[in-house]
Structure formats: structure tokens, C-alpha cells
C-alpha positions as CSV (number, residue, x, y, z in Angstrom):
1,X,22.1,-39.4,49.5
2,X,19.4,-41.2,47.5
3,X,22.0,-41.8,44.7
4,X,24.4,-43.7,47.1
5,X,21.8,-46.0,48.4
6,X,21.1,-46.5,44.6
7,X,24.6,-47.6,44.2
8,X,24.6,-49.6,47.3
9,X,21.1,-51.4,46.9
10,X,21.6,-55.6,45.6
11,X,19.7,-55.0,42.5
12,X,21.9,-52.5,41.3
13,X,24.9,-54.6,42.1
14,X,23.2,-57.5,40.3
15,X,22.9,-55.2,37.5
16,X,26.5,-54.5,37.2
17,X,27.4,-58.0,37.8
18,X,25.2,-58.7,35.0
19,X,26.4,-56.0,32.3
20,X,30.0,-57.3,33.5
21,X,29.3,-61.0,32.4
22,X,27.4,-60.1,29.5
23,X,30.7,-57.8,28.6
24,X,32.7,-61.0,28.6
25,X,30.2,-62.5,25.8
26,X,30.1,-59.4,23.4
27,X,33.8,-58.9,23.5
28,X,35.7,-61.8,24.1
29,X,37.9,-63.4,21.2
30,X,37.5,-66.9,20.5
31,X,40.4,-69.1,19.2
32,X,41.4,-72.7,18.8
33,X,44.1,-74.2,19.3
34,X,44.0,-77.8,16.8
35,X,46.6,-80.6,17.4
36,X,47.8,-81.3,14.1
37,X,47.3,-85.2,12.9
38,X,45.6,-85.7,15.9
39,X,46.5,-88.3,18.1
40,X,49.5,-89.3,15.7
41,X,51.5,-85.6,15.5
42,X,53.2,-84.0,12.3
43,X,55.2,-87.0,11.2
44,X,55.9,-89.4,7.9
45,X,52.5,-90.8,6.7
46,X,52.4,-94.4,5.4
47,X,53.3,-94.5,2.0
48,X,49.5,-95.1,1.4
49,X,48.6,-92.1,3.2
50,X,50.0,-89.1,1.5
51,X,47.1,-86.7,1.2
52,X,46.9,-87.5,5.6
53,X,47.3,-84.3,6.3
54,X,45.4,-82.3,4.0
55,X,42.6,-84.7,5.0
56,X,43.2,-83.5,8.3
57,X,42.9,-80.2,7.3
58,X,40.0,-80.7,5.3
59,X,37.8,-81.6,8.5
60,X,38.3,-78.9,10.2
61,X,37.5,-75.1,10.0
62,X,40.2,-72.2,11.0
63,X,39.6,-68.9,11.6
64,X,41.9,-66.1,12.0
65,X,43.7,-66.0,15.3
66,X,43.4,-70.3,15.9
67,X,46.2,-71.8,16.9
68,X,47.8,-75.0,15.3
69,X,50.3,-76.9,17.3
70,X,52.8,-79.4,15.7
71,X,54.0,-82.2,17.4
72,X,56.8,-84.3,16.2
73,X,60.1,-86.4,17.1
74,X,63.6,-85.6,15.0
75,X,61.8,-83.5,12.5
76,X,60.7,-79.7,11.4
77,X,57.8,-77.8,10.6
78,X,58.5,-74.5,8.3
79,X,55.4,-72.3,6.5
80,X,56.6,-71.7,3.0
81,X,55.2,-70.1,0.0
82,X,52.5,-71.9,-2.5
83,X,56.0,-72.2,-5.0
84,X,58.3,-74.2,-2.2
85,X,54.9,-76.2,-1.3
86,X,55.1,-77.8,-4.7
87,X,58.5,-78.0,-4.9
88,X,58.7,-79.4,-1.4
89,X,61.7,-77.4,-0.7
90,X,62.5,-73.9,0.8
91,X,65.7,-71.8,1.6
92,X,64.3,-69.2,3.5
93,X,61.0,-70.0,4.6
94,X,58.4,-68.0,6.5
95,X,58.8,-70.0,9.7
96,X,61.1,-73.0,11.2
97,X,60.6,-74.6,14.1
98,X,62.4,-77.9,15.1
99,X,61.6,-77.8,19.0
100,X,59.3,-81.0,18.7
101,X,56.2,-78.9,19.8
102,X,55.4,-76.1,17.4
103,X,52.5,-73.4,17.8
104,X,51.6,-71.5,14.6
105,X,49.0,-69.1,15.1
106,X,47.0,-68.2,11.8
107,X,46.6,-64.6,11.8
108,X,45.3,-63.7,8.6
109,X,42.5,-65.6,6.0
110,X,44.1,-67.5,3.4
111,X,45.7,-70.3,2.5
112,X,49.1,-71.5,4.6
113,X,51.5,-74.0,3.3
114,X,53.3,-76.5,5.7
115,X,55.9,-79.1,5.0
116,X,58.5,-80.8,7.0
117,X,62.4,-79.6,6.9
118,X,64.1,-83.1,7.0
119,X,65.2,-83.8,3.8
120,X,62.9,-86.1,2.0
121,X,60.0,-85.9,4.3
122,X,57.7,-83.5,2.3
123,X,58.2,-85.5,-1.2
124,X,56.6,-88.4,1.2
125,X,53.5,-86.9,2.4
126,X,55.0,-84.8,4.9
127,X,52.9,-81.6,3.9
128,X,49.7,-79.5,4.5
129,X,47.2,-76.9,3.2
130,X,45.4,-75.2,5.3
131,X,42.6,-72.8,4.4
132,X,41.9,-70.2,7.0
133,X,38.4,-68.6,6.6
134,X,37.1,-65.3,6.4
135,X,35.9,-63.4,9.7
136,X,32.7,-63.4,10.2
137,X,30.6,-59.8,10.1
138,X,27.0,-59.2,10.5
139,X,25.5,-57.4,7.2
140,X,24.4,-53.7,7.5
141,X,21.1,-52.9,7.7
142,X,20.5,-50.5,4.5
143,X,20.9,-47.1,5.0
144,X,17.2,-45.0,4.3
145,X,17.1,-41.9,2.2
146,X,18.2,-38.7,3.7
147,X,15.2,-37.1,3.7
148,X,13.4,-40.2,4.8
149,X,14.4,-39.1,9.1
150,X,11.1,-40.5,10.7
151,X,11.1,-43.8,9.2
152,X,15.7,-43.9,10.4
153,X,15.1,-43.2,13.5
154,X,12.3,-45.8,13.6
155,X,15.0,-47.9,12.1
156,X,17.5,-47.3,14.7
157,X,15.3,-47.5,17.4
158,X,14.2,-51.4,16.1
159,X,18.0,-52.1,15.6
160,X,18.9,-52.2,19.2
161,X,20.1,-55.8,19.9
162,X,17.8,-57.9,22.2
163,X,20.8,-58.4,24.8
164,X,20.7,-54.7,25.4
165,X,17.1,-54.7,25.6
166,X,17.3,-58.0,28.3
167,X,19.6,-55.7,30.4
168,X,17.6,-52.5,30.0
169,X,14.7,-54.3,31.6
170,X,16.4,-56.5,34.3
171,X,17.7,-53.3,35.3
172,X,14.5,-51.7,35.4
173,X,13.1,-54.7,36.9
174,X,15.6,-54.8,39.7
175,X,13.9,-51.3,41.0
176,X,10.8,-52.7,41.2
177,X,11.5,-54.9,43.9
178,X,13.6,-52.5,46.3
């Protein structure tokens, strides 16, 4: 009976609440979705301006799973290989897209090459790099000596992240003001 009330007291729903939300932080992926050449879309540069778009990509950072979005009048956007990219010309290439608003997710780290399918367009600055950067992971903690099994469960015990430490004690908190 005492364990029902438990379940049905506030701080133990503020609790859960809490865990829930702090779920959402911990596991949630984040990805961008960048407008390529900004305000002015995927089109022919100036002649003055043929590095534009590799400038654009130069200013900004993409990690696996971003999003970039194409947009574009009478034209094409097709990911090639690094060999059409200098050639500025593909047969078969990795992707087409001539819808006037395409989405190319980036889902691996490396480089991906870009360039315009209208005839013409790529040799005029109609063409992009972009460099898509290693995930992120935290470093391990070195691993003691297997004999050493005080001083690793010490270590464990210290590497317990501080969110679950703030939880543990708002939850033990909560009980002390039933």
C-alpha cells in the first residue's frame, strides 16, 4: 500500500517528469538542415565569384546526419565522385535531383562533391565541396590493472556523470519534503 502512495505522491511524479526531460537531452539526435548559398540558392555565380560556393561551405561545419537543401530555378544538383568533380561532368552520378528544392542528407564523414547537371554550369562555378566532420566521442577513461580492483571501483564510482548524480539527489530530495 505504502508503495502505491509512493507512486502516486507529486515528488515522485516530478521525478519522473524530470528523468523524462532529461531523457530527451541525453538521447536526442541533433541535425541541421543548411540552405545552400544562402539567401541566393544553388545557381550560376558571377563570373567573379567561382569559388562562391565552396566559400559557402567553408563557413560552416556539417556533421553526419545535417541536412543540406538546394534551391534552384531550371537547373540540377547531382553528388558525384572527386573524378566527375574535376571533370565537371558525370554519367551516372550518385544522386540527381532537378525538382527545384533538393534535400541531401550527409550521412557519413567525408568529403561530398556537388555540381550542377545543366550543361555548362559546373565549368562556371556551379560546384561544391563539402567536408562533413567526424562524430564526436568522449575519450575513455584508462582502464586500471587487473589486479588493481579497489582503486576501479573507486574509478567507477567517480565516473558517474553529474546529471545522474543531480537526479539521484532531486529524487532523494523530493522524499524529504512528503
Amino acid at each position: 500500500m505504502a508503495f502505491l502512495l509512493l507512486l502516486c505522491s507529486a515528488p515522485f511524479k516530478a521525478f519522473l517528469l524530470l528523468l523524462l526531460l532529461l531523457s530527451f537531452h541525453f538521447f536526442s539526435a541533433v541535425s541541421t538542415e543548411l540552405l545552400v548559398g544562402d539567401d541566393d540558392g544553388w545557381e550560376v555565380p558571377d563570373p567573379k565569384e567561382t569559388g562562391k560556393y565552396n566559400k559557402w561551405a567553408s563557413r560552416n561545419r556539417f556533421s553526419v546526419h545535417d541536412t543540406v537543401n538546394f534551391r534552384y530555378k531550371k537547373d540540377s544538383v547531382m553528388v558525384v565522385t572527386e573524378e566527375e568533380y574535376k571533370e565537371c561532368l558525370s554519367s551516372k552520378p550518385l544522386f540527381y535531383d532537378n525538382s527545384g528544392n533538393s534535400v541531401v542528407k550527409l550521412d557519413r564523414p567525408g568529403l561530398f562533391y556537388f555540381i550542377s547537371g545543366v550543361t555548362g554550369h559546373c565549368q562556371k562555378g556551379q560546384r561544391m565541396i563539402i567536408k562533413v566532420l567526424e562524430p564526436v566521442s568522449p575519450p575513455h577513461p584508462p582502464t586500471p590493472p587487473p589486479h588493481d580492483n579497489k582503486k576501479a571501483a573507486a574509478a567507477n564510482l567517480l565516473s558517474v556523470s553529474s546529471p545522474f548524480l543531480g537526479m539521484f539527489f532531486m529524487f532523494v530530495a523530493s522524499f524529504m519534503f512528503i
